[in-house]
C-alpha positions in Angstrom: 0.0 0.0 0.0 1.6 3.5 -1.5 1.4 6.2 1.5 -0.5 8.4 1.6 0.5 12.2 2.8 -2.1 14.5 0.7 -5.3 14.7 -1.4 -3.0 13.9 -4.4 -2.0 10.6 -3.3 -5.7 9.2 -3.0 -6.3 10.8 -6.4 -3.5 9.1 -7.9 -4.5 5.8 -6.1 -8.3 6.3 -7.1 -7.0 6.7 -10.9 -5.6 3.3 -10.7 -8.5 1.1 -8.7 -11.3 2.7 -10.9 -12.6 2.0 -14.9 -11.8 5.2 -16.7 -15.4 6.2 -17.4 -15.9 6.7 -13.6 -12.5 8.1 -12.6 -12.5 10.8 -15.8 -16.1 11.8 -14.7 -15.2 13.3 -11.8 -11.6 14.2 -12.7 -12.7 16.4 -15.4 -14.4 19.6 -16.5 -16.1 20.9 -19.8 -15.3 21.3 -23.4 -11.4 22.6 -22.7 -11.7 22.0 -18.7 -9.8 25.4 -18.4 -12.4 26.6 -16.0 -11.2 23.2 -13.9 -8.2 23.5 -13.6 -8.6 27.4 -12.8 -10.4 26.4 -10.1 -7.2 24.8 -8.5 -4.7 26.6 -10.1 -6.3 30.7 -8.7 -5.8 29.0 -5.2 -1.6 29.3 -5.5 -2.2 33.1 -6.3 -3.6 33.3 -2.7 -0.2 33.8 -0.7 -0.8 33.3 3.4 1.0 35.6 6.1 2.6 34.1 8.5 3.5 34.5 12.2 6.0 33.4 14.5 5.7 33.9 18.5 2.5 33.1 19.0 0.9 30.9 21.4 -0.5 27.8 19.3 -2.2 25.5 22.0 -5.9 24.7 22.5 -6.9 25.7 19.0 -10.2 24.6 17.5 -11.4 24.5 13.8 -14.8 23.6 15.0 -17.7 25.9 13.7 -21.8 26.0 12.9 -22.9 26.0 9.0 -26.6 26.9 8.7 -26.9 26.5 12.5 -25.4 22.8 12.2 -22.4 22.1 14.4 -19.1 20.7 12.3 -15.8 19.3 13.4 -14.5 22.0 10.5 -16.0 24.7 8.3 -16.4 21.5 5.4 -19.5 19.2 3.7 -18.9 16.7 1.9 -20.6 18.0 -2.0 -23.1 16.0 -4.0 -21.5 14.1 -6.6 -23.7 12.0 -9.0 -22.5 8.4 -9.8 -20.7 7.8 -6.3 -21.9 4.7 -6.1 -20.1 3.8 -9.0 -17.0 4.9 -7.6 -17.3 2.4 -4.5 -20.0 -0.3 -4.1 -22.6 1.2 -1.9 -20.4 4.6 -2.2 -23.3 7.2 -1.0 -23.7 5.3 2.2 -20.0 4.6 2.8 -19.6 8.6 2.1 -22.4 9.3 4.4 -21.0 7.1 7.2 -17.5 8.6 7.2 -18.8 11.9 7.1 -21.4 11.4 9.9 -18.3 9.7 12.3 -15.8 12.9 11.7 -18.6 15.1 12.6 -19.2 17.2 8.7 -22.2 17.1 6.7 -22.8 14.8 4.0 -24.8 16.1 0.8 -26.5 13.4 -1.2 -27.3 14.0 -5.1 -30.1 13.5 -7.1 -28.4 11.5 -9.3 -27.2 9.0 -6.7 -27.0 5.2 -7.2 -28.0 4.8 -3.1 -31.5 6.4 -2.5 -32.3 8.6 0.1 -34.1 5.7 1.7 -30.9 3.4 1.8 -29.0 6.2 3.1 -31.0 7.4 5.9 -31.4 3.7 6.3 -27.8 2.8 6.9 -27.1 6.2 8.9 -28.0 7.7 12.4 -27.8 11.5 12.0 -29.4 13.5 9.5 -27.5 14.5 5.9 -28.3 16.8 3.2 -30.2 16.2 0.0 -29.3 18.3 -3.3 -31.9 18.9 -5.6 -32.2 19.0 -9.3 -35.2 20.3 -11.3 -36.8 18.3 -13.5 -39.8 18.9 -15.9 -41.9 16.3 -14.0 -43.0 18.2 -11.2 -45.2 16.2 -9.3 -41.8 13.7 -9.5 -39.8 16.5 -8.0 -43.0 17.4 -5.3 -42.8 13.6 -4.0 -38.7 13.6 -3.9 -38.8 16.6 -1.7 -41.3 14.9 0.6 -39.0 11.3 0.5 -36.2 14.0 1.5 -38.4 15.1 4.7 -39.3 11.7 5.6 -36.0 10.5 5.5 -34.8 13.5 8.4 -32.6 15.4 5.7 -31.8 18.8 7.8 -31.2 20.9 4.4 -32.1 20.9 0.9 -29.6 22.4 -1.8 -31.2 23.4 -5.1 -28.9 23.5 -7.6 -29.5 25.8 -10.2 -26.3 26.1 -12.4 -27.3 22.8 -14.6 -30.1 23.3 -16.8 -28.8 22.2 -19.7 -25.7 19.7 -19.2 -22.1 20.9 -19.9 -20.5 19.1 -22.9 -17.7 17.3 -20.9 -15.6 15.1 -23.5 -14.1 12.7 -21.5 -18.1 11.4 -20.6 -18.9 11.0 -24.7 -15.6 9.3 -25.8 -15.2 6.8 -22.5 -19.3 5.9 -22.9 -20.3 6.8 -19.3 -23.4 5.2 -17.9 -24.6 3.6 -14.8 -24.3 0.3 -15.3 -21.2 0.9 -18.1 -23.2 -0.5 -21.5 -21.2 -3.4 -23.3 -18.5 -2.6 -25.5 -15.6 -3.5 -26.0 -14.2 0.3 -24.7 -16.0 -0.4 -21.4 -15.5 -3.8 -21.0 -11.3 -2.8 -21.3 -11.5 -0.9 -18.8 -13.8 -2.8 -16.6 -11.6 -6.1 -16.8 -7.9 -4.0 -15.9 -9.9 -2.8 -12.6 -10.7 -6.7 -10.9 -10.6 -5.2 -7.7 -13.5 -2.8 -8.7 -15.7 -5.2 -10.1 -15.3 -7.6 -7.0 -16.6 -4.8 -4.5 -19.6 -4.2 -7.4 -20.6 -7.5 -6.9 -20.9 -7.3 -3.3 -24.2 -4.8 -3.9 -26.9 -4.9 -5.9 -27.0 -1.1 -6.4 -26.1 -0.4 -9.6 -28.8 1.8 -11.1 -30.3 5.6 -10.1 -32.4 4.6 -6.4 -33.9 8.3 -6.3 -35.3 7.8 -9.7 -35.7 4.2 -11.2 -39.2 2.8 -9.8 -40.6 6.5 -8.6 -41.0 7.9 -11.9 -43.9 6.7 -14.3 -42.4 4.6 -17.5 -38.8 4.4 -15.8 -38.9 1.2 -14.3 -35.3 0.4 -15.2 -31.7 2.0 -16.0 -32.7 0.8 -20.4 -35.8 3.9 -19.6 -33.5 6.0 -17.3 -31.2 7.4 -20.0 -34.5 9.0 -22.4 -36.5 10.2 -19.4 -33.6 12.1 -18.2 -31.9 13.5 -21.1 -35.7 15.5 -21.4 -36.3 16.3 -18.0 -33.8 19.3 -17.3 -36.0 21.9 -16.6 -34.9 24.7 -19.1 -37.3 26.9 -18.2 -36.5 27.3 -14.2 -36.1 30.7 -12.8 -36.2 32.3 -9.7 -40.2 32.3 -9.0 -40.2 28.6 -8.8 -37.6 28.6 -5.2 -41.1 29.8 -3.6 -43.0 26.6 -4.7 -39.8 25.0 -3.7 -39.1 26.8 -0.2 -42.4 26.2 0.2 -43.0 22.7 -0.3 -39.8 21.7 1.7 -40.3 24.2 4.6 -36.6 23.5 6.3 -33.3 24.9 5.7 -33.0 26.4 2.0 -29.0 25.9 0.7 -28.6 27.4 -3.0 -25.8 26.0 -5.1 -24.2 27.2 -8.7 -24.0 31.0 -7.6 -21.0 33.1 -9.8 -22.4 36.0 -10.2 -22.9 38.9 -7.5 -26.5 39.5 -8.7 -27.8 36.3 -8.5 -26.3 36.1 -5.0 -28.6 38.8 -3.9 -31.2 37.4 -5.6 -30.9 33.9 -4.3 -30.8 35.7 -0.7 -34.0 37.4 -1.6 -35.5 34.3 -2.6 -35.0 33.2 1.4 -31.9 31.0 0.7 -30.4 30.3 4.3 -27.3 29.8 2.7 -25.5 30.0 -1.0 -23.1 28.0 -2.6 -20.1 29.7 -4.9 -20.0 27.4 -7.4 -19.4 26.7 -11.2 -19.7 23.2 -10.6 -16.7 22.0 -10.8 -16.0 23.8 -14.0 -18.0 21.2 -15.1 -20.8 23.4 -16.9 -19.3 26.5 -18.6 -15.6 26.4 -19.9 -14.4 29.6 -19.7 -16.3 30.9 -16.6 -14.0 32.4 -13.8 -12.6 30.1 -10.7 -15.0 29.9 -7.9 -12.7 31.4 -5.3 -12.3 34.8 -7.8 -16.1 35.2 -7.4 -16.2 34.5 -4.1 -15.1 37.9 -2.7 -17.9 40.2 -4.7 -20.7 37.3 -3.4 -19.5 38.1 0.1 -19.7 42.0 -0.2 -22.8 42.2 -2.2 -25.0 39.4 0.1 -23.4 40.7 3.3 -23.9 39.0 6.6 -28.0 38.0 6.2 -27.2 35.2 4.2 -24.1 32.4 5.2 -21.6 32.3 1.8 -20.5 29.0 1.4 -18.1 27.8 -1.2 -17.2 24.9 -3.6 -14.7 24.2 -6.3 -11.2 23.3 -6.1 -10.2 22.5 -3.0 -7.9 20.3 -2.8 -6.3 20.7 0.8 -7.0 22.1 4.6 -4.5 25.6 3.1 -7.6 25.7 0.2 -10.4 25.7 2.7 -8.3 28.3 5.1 -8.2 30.5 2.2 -11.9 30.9 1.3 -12.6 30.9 4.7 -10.4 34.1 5.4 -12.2 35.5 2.4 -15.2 35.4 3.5 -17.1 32.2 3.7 -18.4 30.5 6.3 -17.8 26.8 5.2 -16.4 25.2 2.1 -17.4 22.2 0.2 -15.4 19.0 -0.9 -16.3 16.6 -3.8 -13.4 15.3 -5.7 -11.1 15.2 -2.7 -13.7 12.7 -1.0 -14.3 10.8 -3.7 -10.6 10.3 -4.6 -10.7 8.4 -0.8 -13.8 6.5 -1.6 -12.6 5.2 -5.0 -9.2 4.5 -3.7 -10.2 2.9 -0.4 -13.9 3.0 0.6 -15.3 4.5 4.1 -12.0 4.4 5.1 -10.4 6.4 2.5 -13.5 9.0 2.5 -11.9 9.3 6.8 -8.3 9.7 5.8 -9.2 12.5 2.9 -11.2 14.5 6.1 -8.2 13.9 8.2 -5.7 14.9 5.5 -7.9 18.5 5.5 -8.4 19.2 8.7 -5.0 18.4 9.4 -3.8 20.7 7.0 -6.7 23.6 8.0 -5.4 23.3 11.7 -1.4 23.3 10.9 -1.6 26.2 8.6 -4.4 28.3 10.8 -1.8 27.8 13.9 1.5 28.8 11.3 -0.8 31.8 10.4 -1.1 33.1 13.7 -4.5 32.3 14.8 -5.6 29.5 17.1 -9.7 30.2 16.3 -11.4 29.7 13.3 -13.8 32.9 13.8 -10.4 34.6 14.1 -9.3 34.1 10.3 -10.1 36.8 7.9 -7.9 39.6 4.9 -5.5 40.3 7.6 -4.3 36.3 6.9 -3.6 37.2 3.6 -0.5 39.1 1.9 -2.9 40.6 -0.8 -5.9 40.9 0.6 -7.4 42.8 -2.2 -6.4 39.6 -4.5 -10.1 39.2 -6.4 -12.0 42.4 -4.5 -14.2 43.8 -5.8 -14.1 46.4 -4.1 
């Protein structure tokens, strides 16, 4: 067994335990991926100050996001397809996350349903939301959110139409792979991988398959859902939304400083700085350069949270001290997952917060409220101001 010191390690790990399809659909981005890598790659611009002389004991990264205590200022982000990645991956994620003490954020898109999860877990995770076409569909998987205890709902509103991501078309992604002999390459150089598949009989899309009328099966999944992004969603549908799911209201896929304020007028208690992933539009700016407009123009009504790129505890420290009040992780966990299951989704958590407490105490500061521009060398790096 390789050892394993950083976020890199499990990723490189991951890349060599999982079938291609799977790996390169996280590990990528859209059309020229250059927002992706961005998203990493705007994080080394951020230069931290350092201080010497101070007194480093009984620190604490521990905080609240939306009211929620957390061992750290990080949730685990929905991924699609993470049960794919792992057998039973959703509930293996879910389980990790629930032992460290951060929340876990199941997708729409999961191969676990919300059922199995809340089945297989004792505290209550998240559930992200996509917006299909079907409504009465999308009434009755709020309410199967509700009955399952999910504390928050995060709408996702950056993916109405899907990103062309090229990896996806030339590796033949689907859940099950389809037979060819592309897929069944890469299926038979990954043994290990189709052992642990075998040991669970989810396979398929457990929020969807069997709750929607005609889909009975992944053979009726693919047409129902390449039709059901909603392309006419806009911001008078989050009442019906808020509405029908009465309980926390997180919103994801927020770039731009005026839909920030408009997702906080909308009665969002929180909103996610996103571009998923640079997974939707090449070309877009990094999640952490938006991040410090969002901050100034929602202000303090409305908790700024932030996703995309993070790849270590110095990542999250950094969007933290630039204003937001908890950062998300989705790659990073599911490098651990695909690499080494439950336990691997533990060690990725550890490697973070790890790294988040080190560099906060090398900064200066033993308290997480603490952290803010003054961290920073430039702290005008991205203002808008």
């Amino acid at each position: 067994m390789p050892t394993i010191c950083d976020i890199a390690d499990l990723q490189e790990l991951a890349r060599k335990r999982v079938p291609r399809m799977f790996f390169d659909y996280v590990d990528s981005g859209s059309w020229t991926e250059s927002t992706y890598r961005q998203n990493q790659s705007d994080f080394s611009k951020i230069k931290l100050r350092q201080r010497v002389a101070v007194d480093m004991t009984e620190r604490s990264v521990a905080t609240e996001m939306i009211g929620q205590k957390v061992a750290m200022p990080v949730a685990l982000s929905p991924v699609g397809l993470t049960g794919m990645q792992h057998a039973d991956g959703e509930i293996k994620a879910a389980l990790a996350a629930e032992k460290f003490g951060v929340p876990f954020t199941l997708s729409t898109m999961s191969i676990c349903s919300i059922e199995d999860v809340a089945k297989h877990t004792s505290k209550p995770f998240w559930f992200q939301l996509y917006v299909m076409r079907d409504r009465d569909f999308i009434g009755r998987l709020i309410d199967r959110a509700k009955a399952a205890g999910c504390s928050a709902l995060m709408l996702t509103l950056d993916l109405q139409i899907l990103g062309q991501r090229h990896k996806d078309i030339r590796n033949g992604l689907s859940a099950p792979p389809k037979f060819s002999i592309n897929t069944a390459m890469q299926i038979i150089s990954r043994p290990r991988w189709c052992l642990n598949m075998l040991s669970t009989r989810r396979h398929g899309f457990g929020n969807i398959i069997g709750h929607v009328k005609g889909v009975g099966d992944i053979s009726s999944l693919s047409a129902w859902s390449a039709e059901q992004f909603d392309h006419k969603l806009c911001w008078d549908d989050i009442d019906w939304i808020k509405q029908r799911w009465g309980g926390k209201l997180i919103i994801k896929g927020i770039l731009d400083a005026e839909d920030a304020k408009m997702a906080a007028n909308a009665g969002a208690d929180a909103i996610i700085v996103s571009n998923h992933g640079g997974r939707q539009l090449d070309g877009a700016q990094s999640s952490i350069s938006a991040l410090p407009a969002i901050v100034d123009a929602v202000g303090s009504d409305t908790e700024v949270h932030f996703d995309g790129g993070i790849r270590s505890g110095q990542d999250v420290l950094k969007a933290i001290c630039m204003g937001a009040k908890g950062a998300y992780i989705g790659r990073a966990f599911i490098y651990g997952l695909a690499a080494k299951g439950e336990a691997g989704v533990r060690q990725a958590l550890d490697i973070i917060h790890n790294e988040l407490d080190i560099t906060m105490a090398l900064c200066g500061e033993r308290l997480l409220a603490n952290l803010g521009h003054h961290n920073l060398l430039d702290p005008a790096l991205f203002s808008s101001r």
